[in-house]
Backbone atoms as SQL, in Angstrom:
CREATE TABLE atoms (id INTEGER PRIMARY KEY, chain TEXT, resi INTEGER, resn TEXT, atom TEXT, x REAL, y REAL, z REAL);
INSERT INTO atoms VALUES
  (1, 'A', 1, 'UNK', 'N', 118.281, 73.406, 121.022),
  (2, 'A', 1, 'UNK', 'CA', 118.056, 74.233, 119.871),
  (3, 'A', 1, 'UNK', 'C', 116.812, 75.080, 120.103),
  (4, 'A', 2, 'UNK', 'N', 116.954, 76.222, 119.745),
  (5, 'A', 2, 'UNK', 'CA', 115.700, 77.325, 120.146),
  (6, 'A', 2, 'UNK', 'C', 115.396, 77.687, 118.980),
  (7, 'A', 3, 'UNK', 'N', 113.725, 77.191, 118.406),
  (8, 'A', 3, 'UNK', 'CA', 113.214, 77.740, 117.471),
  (9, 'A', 3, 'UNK', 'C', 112.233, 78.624, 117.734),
  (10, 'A', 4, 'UNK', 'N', 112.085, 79.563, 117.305),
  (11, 'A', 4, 'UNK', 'CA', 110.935, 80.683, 116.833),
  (12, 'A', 4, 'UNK', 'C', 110.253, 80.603, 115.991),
  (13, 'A', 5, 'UNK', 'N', 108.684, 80.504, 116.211),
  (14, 'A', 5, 'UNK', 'CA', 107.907, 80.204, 115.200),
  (15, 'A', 5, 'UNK', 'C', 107.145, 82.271, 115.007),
  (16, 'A', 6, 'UNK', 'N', 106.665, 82.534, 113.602),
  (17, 'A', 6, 'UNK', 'CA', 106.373, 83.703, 113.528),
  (18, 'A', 6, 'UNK', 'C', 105.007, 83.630, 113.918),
  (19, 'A', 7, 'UNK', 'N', 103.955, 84.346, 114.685),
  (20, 'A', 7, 'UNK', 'CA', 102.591, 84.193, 114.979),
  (21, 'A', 7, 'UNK', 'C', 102.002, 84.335, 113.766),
  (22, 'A', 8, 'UNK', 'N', 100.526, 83.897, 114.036),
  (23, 'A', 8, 'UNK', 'CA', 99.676, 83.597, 112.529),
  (24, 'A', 8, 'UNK', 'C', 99.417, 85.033, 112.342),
  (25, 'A', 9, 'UNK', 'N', 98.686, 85.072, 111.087),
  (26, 'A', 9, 'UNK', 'CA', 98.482, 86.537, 111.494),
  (27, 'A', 9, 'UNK', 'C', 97.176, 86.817, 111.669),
  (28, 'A', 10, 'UNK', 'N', 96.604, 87.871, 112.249),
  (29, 'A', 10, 'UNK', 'CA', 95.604, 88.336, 112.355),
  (30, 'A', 10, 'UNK', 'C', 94.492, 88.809, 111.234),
  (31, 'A', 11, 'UNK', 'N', 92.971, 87.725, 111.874),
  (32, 'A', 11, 'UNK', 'CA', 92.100, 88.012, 110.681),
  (33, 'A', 11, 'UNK', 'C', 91.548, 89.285, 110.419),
  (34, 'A', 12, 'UNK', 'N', 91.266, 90.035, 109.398),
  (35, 'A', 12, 'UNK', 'CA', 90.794, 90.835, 108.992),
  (36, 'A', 12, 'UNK', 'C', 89.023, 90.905, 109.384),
  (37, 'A', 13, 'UNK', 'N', 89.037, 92.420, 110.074),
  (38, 'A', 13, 'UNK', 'CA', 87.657, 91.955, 110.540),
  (39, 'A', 13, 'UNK', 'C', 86.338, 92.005, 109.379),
  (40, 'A', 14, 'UNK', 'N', 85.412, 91.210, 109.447),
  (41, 'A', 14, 'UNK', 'CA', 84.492, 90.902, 108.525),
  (42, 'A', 14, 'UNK', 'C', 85.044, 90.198, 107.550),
  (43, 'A', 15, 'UNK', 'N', 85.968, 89.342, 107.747),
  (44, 'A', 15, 'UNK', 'CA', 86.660, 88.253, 106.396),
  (45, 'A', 15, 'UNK', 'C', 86.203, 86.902, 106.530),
  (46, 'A', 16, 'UNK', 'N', 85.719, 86.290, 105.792),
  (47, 'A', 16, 'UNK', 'CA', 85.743, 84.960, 106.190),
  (48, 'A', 16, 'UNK', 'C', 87.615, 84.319, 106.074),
  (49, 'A', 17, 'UNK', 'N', 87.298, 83.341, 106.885),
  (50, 'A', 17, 'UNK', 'CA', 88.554, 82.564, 107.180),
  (51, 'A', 17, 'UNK', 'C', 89.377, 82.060, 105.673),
  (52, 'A', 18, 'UNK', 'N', 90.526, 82.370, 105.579),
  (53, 'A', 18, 'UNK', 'CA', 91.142, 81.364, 104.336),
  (54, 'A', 18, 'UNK', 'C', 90.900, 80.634, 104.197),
  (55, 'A', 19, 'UNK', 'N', 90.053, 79.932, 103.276),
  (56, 'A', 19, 'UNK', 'CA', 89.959, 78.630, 102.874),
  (57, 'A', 19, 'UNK', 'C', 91.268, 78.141, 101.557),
  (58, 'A', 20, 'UNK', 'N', 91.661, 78.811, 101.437),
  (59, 'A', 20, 'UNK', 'CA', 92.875, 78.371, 99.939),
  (60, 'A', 20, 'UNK', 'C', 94.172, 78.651, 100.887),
  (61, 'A', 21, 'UNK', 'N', 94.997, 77.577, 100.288),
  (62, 'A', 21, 'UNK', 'CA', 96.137, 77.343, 100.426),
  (63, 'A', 21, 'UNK', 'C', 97.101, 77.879, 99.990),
  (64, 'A', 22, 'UNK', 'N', 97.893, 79.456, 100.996),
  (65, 'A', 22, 'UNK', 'CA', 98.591, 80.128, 100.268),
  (66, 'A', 22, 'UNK', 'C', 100.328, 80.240, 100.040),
  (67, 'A', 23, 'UNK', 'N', 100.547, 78.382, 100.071),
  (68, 'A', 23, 'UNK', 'CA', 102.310, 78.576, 100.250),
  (69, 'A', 23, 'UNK', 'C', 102.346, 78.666, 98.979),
  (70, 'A', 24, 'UNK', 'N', 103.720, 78.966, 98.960),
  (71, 'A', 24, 'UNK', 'CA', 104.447, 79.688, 97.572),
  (72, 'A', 24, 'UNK', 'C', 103.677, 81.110, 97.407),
  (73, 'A', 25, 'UNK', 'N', 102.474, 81.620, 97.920),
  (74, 'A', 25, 'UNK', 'CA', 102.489, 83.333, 97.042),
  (75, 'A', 25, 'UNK', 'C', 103.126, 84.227, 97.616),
  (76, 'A', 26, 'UNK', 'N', 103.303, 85.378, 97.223),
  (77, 'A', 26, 'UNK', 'CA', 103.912, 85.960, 97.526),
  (78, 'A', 26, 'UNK', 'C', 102.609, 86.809, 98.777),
  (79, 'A', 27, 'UNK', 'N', 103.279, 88.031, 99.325),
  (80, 'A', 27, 'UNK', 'CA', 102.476, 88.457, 100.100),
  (81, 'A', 27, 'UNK', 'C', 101.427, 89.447, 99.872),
  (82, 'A', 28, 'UNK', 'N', 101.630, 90.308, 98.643),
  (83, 'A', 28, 'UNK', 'CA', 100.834, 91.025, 97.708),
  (84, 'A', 28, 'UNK', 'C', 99.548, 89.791, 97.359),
  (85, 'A', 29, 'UNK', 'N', 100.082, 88.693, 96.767),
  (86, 'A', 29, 'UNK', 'CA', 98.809, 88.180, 96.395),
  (87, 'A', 29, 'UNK', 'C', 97.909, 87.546, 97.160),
  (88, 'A', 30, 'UNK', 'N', 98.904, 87.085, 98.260),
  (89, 'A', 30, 'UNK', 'CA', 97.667, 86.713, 99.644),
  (90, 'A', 30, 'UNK', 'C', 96.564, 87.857, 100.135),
  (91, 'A', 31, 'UNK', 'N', 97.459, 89.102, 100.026),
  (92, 'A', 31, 'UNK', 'CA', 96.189, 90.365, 100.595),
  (93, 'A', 31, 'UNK', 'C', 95.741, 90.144, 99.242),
  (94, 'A', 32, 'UNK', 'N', 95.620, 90.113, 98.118),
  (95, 'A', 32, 'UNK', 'CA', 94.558, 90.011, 97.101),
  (96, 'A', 32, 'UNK', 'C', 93.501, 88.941, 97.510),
  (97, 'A', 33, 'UNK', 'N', 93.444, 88.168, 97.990),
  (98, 'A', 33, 'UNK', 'CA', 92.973, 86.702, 98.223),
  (99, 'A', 33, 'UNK', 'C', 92.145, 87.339, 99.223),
  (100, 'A', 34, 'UNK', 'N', 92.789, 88.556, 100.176),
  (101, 'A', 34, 'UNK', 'CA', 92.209, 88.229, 101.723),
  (102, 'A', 34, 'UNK', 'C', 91.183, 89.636, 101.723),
  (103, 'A', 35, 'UNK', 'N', 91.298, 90.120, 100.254),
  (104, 'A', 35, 'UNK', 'CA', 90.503, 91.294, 99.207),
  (105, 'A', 35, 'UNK', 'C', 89.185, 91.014, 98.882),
  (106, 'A', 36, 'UNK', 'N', 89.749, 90.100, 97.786),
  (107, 'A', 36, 'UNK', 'CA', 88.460, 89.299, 97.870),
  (108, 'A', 36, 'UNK', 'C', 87.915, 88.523, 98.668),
  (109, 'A', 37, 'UNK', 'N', 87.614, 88.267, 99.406),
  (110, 'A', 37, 'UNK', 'CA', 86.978, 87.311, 100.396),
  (111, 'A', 37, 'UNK', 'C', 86.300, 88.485, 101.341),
  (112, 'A', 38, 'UNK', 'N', 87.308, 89.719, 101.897),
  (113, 'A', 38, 'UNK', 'CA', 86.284, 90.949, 102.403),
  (114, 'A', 38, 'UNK', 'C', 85.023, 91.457, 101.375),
  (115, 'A', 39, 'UNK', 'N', 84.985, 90.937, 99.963),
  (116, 'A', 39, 'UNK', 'CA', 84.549, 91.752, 99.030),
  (117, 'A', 39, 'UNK', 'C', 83.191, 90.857, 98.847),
  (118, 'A', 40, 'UNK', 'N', 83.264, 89.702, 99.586),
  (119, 'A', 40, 'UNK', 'CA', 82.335, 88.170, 99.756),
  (120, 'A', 40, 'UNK', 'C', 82.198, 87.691, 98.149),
  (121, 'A', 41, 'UNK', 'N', 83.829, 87.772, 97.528),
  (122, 'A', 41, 'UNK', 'CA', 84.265, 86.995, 96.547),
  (123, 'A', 41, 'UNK', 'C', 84.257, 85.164, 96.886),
  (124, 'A', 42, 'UNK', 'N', 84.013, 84.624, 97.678),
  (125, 'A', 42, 'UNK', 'CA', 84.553, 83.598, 97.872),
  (126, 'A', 42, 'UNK', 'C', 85.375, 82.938, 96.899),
  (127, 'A', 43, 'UNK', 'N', 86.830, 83.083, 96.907),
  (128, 'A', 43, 'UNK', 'CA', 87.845, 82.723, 96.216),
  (129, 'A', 43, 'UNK', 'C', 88.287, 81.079, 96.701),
  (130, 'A', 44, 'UNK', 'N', 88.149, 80.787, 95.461),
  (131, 'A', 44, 'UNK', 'CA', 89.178, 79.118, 95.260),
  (132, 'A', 44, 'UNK', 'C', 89.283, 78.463, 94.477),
  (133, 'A', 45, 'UNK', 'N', 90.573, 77.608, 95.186),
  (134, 'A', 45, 'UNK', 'CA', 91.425, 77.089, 93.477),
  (135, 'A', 45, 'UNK', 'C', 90.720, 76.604, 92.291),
  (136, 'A', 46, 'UNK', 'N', 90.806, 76.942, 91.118),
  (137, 'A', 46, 'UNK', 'CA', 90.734, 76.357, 90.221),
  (138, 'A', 46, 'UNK', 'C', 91.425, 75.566, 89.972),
  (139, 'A', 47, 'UNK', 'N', 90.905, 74.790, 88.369),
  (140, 'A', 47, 'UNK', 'CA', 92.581, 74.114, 88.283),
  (141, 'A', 47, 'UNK', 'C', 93.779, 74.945, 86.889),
  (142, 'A', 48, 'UNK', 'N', 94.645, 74.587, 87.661),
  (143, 'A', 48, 'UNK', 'CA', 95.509, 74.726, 86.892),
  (144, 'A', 48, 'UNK', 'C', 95.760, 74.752, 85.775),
  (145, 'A', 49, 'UNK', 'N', 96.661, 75.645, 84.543),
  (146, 'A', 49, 'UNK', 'CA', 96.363, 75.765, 83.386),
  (147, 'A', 49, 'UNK', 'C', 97.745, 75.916, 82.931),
  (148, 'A', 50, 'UNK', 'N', 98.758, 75.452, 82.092),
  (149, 'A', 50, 'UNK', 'CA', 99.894, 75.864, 81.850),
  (150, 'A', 50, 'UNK', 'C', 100.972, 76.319, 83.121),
  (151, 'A', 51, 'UNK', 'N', 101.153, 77.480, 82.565),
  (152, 'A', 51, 'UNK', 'CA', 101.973, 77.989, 83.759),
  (153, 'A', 51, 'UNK', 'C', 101.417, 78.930, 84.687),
  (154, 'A', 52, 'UNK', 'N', 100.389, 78.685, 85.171),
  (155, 'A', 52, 'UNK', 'CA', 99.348, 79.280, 86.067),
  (156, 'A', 52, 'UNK', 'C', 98.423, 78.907, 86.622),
  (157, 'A', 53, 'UNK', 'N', 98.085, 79.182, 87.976),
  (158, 'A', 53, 'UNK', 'CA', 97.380, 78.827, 88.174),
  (159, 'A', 53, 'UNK', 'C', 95.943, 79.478, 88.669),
  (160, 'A', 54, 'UNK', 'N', 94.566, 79.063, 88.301),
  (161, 'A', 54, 'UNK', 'CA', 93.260, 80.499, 88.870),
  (162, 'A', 54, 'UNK', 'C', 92.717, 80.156, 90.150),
  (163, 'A', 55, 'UNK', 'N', 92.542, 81.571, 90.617),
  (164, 'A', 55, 'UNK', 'CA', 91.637, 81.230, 91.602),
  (165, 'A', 55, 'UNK', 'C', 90.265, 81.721, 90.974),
  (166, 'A', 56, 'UNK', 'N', 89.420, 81.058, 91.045),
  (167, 'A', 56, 'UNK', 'CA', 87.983, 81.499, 90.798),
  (168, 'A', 56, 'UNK', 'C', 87.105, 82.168, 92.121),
  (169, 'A', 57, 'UNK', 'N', 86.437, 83.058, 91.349),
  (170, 'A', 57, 'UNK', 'CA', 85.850, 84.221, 92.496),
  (171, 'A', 57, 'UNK', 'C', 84.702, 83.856, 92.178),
  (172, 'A', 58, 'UNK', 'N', 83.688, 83.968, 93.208),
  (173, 'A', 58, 'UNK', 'CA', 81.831, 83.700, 92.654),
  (174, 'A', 58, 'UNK', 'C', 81.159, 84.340, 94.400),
  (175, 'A', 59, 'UNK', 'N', 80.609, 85.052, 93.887),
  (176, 'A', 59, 'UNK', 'CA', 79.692, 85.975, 94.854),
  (177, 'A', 59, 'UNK', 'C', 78.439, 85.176, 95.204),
  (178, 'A', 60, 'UNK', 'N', 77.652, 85.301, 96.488),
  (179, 'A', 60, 'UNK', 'CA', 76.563, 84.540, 96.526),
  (180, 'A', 60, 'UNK', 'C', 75.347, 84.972, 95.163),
  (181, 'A', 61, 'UNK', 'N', 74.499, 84.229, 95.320),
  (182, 'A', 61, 'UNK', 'CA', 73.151, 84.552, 94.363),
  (183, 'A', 61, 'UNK', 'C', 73.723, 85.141, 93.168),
  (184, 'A', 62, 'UNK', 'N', 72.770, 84.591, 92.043),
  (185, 'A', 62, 'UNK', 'CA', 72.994, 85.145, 90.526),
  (186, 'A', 62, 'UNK', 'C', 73.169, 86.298, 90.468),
  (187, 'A', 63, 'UNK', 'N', 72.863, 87.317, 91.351),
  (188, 'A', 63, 'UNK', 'CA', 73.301, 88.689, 90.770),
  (189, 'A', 63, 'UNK', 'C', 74.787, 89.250, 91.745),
  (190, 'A', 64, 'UNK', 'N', 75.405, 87.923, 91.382),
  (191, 'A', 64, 'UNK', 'CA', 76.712, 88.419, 92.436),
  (192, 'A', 64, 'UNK', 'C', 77.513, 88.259, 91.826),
  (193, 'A', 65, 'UNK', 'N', 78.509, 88.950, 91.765),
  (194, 'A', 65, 'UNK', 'CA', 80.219, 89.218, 91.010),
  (195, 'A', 65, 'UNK', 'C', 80.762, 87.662, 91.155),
  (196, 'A', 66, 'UNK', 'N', 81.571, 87.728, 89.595),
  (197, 'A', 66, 'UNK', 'CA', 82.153, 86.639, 89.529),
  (198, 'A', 66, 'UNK', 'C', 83.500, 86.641, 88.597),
  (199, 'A', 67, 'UNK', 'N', 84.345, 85.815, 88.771),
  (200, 'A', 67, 'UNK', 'CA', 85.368, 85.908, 87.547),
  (201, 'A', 67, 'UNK', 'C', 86.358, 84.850, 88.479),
  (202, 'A', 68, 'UNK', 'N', 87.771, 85.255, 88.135),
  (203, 'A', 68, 'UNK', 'CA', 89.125, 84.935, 88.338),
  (204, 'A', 68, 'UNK', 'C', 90.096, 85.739, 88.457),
  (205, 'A', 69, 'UNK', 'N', 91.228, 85.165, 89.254),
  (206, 'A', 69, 'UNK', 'CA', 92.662, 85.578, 89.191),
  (207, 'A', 69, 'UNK', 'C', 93.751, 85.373, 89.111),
  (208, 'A', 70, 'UNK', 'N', 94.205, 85.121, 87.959),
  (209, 'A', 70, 'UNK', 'CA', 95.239, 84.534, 87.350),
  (210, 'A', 70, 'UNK', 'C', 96.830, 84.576, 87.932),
  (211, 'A', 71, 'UNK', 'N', 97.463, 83.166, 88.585),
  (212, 'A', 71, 'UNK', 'CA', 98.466, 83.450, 89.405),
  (213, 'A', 71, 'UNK', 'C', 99.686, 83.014, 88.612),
  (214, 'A', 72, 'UNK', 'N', 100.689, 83.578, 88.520),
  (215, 'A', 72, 'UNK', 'CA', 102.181, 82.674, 88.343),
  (216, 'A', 72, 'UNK', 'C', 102.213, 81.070, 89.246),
  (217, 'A', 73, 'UNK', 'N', 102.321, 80.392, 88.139),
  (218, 'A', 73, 'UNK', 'CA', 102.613, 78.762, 88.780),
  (219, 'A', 73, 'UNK', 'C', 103.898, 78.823, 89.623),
  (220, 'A', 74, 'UNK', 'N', 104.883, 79.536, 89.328),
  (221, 'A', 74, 'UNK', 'CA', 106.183, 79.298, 89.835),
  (222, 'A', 74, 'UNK', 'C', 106.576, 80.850, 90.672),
  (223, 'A', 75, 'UNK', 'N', 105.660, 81.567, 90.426),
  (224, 'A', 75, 'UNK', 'CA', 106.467, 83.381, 91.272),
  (225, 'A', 75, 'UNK', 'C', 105.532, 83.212, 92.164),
  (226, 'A', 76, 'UNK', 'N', 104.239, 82.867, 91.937),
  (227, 'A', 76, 'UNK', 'CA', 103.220, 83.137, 92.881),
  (228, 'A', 76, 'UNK', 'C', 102.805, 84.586, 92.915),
  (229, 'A', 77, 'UNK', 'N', 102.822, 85.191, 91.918),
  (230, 'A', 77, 'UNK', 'CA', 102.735, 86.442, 91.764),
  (231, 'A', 77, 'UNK', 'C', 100.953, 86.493, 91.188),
  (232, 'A', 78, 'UNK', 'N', 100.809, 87.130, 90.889),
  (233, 'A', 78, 'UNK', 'CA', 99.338, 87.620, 90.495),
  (234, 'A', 78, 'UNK', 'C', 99.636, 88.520, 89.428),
  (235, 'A', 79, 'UNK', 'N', 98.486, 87.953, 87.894),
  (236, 'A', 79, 'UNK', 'CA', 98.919, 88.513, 86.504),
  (237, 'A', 79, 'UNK', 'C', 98.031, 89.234, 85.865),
  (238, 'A', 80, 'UNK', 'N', 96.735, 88.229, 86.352),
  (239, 'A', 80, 'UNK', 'CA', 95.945, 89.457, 85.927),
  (240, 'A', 80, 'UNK', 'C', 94.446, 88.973, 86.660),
  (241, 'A', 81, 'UNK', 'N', 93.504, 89.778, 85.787),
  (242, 'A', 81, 'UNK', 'CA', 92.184, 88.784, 86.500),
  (243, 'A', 81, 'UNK', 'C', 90.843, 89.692, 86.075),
  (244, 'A', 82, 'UNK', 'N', 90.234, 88.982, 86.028),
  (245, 'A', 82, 'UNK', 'CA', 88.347, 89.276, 85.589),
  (246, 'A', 82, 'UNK', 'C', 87.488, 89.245, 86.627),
  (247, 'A', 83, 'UNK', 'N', 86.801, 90.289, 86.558),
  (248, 'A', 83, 'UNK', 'CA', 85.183, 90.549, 87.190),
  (249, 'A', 83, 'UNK', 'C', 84.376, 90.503, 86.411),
  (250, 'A', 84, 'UNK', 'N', 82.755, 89.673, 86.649),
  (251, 'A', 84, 'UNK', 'CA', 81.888, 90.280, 85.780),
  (252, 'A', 84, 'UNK', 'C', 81.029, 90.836, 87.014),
  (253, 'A', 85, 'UNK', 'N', 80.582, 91.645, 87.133),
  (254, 'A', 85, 'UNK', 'CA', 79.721, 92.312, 88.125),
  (255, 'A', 85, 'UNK', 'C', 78.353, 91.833, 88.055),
  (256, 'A', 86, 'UNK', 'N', 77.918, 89.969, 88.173),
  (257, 'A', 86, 'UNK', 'CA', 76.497, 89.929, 87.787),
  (258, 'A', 86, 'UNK', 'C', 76.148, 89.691, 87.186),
  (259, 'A', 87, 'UNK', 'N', 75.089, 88.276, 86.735),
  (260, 'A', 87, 'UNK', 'CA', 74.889, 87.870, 85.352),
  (261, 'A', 87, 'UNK', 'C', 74.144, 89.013, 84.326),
  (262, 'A', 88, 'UNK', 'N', 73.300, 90.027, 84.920),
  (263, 'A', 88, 'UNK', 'CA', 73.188, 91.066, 83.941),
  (264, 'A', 88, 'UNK', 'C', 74.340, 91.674, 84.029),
  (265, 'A', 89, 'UNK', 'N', 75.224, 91.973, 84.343),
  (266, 'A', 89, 'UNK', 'CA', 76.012, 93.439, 83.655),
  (267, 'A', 89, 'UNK', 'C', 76.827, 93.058, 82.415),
  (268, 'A', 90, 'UNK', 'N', 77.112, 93.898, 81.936),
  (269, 'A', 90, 'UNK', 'CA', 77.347, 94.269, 80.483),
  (270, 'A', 90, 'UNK', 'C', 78.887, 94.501, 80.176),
  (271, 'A', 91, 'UNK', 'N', 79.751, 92.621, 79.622),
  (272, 'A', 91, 'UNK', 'CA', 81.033, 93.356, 80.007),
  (273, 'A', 91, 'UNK', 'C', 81.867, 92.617, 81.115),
  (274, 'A', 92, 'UNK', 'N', 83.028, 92.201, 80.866),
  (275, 'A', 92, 'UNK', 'CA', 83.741, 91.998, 82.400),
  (276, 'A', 92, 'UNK', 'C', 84.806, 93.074, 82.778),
  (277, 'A', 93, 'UNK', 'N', 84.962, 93.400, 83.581),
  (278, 'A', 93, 'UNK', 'CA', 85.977, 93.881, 84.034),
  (279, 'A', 93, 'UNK', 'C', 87.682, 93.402, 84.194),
  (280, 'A', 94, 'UNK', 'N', 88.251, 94.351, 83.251),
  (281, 'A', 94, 'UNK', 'CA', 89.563, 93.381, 83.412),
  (282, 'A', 94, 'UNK', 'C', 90.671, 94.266, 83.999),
  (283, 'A', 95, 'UNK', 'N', 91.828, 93.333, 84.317),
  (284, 'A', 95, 'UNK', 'CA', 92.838, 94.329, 84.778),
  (285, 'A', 95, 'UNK', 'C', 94.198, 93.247, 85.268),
  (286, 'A', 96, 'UNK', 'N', 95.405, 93.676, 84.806),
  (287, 'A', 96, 'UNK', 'CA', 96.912, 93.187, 84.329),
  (288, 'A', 96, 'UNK', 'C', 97.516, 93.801, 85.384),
  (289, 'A', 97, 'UNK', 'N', 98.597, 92.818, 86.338),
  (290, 'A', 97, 'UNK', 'CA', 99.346, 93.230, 87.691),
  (291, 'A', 97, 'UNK', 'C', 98.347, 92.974, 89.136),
  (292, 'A', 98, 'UNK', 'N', 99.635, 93.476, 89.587),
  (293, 'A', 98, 'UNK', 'CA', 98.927, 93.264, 91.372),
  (294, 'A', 98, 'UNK', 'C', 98.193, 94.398, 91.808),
  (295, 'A', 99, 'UNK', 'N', 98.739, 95.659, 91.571),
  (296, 'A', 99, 'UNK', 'CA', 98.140, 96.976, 91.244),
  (297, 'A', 99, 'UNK', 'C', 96.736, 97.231, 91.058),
  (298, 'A', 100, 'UNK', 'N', 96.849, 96.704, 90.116),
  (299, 'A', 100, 'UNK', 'CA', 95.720, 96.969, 88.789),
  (300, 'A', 100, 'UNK', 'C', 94.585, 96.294, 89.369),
  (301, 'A', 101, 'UNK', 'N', 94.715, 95.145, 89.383),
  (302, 'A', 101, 'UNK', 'CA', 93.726, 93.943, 90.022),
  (303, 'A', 101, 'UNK', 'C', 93.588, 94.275, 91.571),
  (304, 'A', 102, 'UNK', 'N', 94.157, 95.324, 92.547),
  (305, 'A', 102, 'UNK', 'CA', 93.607, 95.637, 93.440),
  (306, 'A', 102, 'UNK', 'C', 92.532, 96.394, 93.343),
  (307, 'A', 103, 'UNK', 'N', 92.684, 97.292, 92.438),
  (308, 'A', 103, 'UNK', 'CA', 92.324, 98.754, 92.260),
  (309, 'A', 103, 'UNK', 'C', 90.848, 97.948, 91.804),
  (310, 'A', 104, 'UNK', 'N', 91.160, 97.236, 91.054),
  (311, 'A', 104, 'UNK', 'CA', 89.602, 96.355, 89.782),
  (312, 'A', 104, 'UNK', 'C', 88.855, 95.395, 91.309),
  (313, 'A', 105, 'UNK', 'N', 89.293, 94.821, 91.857),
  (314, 'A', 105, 'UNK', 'CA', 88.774, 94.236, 93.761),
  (315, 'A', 105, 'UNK', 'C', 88.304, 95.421, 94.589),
  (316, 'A', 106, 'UNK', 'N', 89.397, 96.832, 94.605),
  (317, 'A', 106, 'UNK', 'CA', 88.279, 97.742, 95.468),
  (318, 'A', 106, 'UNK', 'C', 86.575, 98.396, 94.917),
  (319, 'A', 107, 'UNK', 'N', 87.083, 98.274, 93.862),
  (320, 'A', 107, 'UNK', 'CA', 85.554, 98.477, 92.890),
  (321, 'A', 107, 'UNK', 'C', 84.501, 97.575, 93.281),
  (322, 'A', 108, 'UNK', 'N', 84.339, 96.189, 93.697),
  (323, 'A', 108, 'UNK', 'CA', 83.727, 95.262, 93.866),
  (324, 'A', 108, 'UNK', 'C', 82.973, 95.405, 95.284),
  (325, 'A', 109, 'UNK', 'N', 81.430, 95.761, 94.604),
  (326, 'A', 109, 'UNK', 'CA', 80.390, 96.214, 95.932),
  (327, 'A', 109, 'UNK', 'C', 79.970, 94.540, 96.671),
  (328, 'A', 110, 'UNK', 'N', 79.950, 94.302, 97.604),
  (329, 'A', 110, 'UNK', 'CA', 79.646, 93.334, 98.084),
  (330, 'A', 110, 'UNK', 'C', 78.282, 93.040, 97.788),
  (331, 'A', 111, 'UNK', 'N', 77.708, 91.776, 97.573),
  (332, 'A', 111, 'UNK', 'CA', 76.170, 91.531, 96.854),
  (333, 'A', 111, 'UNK', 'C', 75.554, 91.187, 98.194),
  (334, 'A', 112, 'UNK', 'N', 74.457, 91.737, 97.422),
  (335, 'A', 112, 'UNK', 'CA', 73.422, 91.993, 98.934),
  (336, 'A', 112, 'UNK', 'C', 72.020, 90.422, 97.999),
  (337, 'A', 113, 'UNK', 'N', 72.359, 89.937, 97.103),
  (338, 'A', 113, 'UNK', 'CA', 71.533, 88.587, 96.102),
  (339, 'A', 113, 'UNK', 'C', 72.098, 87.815, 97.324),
  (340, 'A', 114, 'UNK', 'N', 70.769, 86.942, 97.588),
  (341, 'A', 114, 'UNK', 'CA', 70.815, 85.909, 98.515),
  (342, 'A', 114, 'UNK', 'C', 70.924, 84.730, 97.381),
  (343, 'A', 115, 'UNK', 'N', 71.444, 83.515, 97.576),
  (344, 'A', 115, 'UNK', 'CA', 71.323, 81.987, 96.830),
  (345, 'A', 115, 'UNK', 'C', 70.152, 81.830, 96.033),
  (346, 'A', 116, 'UNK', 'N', 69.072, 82.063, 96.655),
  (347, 'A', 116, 'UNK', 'CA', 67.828, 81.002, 96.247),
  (348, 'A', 116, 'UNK', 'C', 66.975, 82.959, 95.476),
  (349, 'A', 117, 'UNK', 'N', 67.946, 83.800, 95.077),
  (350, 'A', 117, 'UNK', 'CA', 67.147, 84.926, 94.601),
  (351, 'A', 117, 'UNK', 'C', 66.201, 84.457, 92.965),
  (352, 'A', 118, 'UNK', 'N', 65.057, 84.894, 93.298),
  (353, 'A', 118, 'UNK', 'CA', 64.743, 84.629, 91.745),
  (354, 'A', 118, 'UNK', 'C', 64.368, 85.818, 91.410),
  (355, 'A', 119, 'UNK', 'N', 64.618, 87.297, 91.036),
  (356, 'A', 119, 'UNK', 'CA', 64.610, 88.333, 90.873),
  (357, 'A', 119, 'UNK', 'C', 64.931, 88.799, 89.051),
  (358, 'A', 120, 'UNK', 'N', 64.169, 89.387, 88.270),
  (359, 'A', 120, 'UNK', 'CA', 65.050, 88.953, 87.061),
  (360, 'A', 120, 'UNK', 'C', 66.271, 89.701, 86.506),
  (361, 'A', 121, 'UNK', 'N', 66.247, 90.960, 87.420),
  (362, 'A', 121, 'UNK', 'CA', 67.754, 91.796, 87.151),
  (363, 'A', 121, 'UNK', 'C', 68.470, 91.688, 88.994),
  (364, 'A', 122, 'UNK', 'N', 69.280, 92.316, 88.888),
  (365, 'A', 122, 'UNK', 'CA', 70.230, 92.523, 89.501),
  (366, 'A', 122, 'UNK', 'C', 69.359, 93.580, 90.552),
  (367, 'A', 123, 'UNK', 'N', 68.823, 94.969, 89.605),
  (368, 'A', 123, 'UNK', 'CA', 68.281, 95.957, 90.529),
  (369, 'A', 123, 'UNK', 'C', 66.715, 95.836, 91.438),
  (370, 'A', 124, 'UNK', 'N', 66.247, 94.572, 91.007),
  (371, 'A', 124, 'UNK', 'CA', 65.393, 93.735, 91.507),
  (372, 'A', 124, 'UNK', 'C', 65.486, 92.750, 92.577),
  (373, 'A', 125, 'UNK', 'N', 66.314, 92.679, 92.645),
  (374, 'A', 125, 'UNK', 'CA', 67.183, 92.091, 94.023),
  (375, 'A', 125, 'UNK', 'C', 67.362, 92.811, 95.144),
  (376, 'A', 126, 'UNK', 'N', 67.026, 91.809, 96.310),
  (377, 'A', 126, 'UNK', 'CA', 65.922, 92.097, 97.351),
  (378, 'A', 126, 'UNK', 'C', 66.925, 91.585, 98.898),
  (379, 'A', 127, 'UNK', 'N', 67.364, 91.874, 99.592),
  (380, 'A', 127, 'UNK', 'CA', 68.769, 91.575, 100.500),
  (381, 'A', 127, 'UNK', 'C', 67.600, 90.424, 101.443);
């Protein structure tokens, strides 16, 4: 019997490695996943909620983007999802679909807030 296995695929350069487990999504929401993580979202599972399930996003240091992205439990689809850009900013960012929630991920400046920042805004923050 001759099986064919499909090759992995190739990492995206400057991505950190998948850490979340992406059977069942579809392939739209894995490049969302592999979005955020270029975006130094570090995305992972939450838990589960009804019929969905989140991934939670959290940027390094307090002045780094944070939120979720809300998945179909059973399509594996991606529904919607939140940014807040930063414990100062004003507001989260929201956005409904796979579309939408790309478009709301390309917006997302990568944080230059190290862990241990004690800075008291965001624009005080020091790479």
């Amino acid at each position: 019997m001759n099986t064919t296995v499909a090759p992995a695929p190739e990492p995206i350069p400057g991505a950190a490695e998948t850490t979340i487990d992406v059977t069942g999504l579809t392939a739209f929401t894995v490049g969302i996943i592999r979005l955020a993580e270029t975006k130094g979202l570090r995305p992972t599972w939450g838990q589960p909620h009804g019929n969905s399930r989140r991934i939670v996003l959290n940027a390094d240091g307090p002045h780094g983007a944070f939120g979720s992205i809300t998945i179909g439990r059973t399509s594996g689809k991606v529904l919607r999802a939140e940014v807040v850009h930063g414990n100062d900013a004003r507001g989260a960012c929201r956005a409904r679909g796979t579309n939408a929630v790309r478009v709301l991920l390309n917006g997302v400046s990568r944080s230059a807030c190290q862990p241990a920042c004690t800075a008291l805004s965001s624009d005080a923050c020091r790479p």
